[in-house]
Each structure stands twice: as C-alpha cells, then as structure tokens.
Rosetta silent file (secondary structure, phi, psi, omega in degrees, C-alpha in Angstrom):
SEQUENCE: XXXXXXXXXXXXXXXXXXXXXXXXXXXXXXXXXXXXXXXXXXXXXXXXXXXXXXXXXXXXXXXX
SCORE:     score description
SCORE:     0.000 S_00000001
   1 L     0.000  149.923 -158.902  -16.257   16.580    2.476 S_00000001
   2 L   -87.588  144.971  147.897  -18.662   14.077    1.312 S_00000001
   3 L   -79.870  165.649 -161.711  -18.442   10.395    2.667 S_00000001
   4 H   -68.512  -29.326  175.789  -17.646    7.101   -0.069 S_00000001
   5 H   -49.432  -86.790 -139.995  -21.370    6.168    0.893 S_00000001
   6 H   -62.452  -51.453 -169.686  -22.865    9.775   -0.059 S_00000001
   7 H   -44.341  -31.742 -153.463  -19.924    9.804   -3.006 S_00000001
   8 H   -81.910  -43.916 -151.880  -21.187    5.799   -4.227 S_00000001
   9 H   -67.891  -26.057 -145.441  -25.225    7.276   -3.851 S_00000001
  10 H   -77.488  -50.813  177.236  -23.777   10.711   -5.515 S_00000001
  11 H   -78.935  -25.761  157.893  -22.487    8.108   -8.953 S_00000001
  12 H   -38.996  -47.914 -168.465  -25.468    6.110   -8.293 S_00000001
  13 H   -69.224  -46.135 -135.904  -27.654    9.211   -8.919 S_00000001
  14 H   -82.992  -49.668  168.820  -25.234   10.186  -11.740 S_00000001
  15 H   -84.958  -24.413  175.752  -25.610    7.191  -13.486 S_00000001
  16 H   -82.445  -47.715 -178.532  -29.142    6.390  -13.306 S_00000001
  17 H   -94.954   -4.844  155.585  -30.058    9.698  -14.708 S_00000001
  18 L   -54.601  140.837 -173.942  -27.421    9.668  -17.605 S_00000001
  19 L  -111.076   33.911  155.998  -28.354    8.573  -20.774 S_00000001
  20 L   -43.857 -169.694  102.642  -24.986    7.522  -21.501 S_00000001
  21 L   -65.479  144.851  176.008  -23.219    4.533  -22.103 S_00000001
  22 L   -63.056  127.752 -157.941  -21.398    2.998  -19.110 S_00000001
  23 L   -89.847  118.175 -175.188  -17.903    4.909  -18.921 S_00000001
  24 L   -80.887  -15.205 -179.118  -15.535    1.763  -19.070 S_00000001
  25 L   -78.826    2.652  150.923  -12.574    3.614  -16.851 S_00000001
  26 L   -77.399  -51.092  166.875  -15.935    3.994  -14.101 S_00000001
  27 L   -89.683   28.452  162.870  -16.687    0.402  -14.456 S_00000001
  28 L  -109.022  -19.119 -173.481  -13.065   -0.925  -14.812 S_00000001
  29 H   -85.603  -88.941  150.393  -12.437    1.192  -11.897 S_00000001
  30 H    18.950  -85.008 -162.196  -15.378   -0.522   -9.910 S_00000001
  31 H   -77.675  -50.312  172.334  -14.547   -3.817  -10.291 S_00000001
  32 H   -56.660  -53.012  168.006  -11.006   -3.046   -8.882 S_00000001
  33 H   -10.548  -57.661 -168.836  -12.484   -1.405   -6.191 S_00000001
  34 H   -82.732  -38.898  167.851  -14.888   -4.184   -5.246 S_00000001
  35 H   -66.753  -53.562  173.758  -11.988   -6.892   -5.766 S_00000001
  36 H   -37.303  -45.632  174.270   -9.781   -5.051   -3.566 S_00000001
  37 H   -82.454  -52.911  163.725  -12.293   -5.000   -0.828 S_00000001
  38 H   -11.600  -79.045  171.290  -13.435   -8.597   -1.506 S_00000001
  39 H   -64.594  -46.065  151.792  -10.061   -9.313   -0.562 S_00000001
  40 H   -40.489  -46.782  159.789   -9.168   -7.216    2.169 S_00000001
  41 H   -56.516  -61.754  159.674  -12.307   -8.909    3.710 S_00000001
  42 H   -38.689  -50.076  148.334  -11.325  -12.376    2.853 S_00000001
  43 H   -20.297  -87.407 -166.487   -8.067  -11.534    4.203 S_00000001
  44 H   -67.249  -22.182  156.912   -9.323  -10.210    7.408 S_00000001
  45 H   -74.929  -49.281 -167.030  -11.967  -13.465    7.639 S_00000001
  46 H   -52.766  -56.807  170.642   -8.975  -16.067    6.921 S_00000001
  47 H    -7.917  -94.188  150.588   -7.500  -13.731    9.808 S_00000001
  48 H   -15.819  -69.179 -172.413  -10.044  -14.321   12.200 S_00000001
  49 H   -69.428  -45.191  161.447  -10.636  -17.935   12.020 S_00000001
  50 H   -60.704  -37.334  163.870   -6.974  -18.828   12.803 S_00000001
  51 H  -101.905   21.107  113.607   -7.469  -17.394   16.123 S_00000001
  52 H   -31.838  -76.349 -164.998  -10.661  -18.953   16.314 S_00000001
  53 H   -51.533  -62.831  151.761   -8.619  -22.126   15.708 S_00000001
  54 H    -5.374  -59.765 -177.460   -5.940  -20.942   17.879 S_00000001
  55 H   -60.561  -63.348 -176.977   -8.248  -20.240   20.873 S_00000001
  56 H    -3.836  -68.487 -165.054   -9.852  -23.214   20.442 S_00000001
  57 H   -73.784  -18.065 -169.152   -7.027  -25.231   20.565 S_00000001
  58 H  -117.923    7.106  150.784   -5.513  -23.556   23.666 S_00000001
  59 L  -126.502   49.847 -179.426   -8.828  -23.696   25.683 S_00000001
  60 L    29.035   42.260  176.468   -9.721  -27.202   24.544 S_00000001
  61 L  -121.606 -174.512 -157.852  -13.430  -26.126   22.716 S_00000001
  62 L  -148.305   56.393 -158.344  -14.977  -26.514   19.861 S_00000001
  63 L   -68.865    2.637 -174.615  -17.169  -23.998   18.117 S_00000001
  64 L   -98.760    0.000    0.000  -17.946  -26.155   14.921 S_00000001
C-alpha cells in the first residue's frame, strides 16, 4: 500500500502531466484536507504552549 506522501507525489505526477482542467471535487477536496490539518496543528500548537505556560508558572521561568 502506497504512503499519502507517494499517493500526494502519485496526484502531483497526475496532474502535472494532464492536460485537463483542475477537477473541482480534487481541489475542493484539497483545501479541506489542508484546513483540517491546519487545524489539527493549530490545535496541537495552542496545546503545547499552555503547558509551556503551565510549566513555567509552576517552576517560576520564563522562556519568552
């Protein structure tokens, strides 16, 4: 089974040599994609930084 890397290079290739028009359910499908992970990452930063703050606060430091 392929990985989403080889699968993204696999529609990369796919698209670059089609003489197509851009499929809009492939690029509406995309964009959720990339917002979904946008947020899941944003998420998972916001995440993070409260126990940054957290530590911080409960070993008196200061990384900023």
């Amino acid at each position: 089974m392929l990985s989403t890397l080889e699968k993204v290079k696999s529609l990369e290739q796919y698209l670059t040599l089609s003489n197509t028009p851009v499929d809009p359910v492939i690029d509406h499908t995309l964009n959720k994609l990339l917002n979904r992970e946008y947020h899941r990452v944003a998420e998972s930063k916001n995440r993070l930084m409260q126990d940054i703050n957290q530590f911080e606060k409960q070993y008196a430091m200061n990384s900023g």
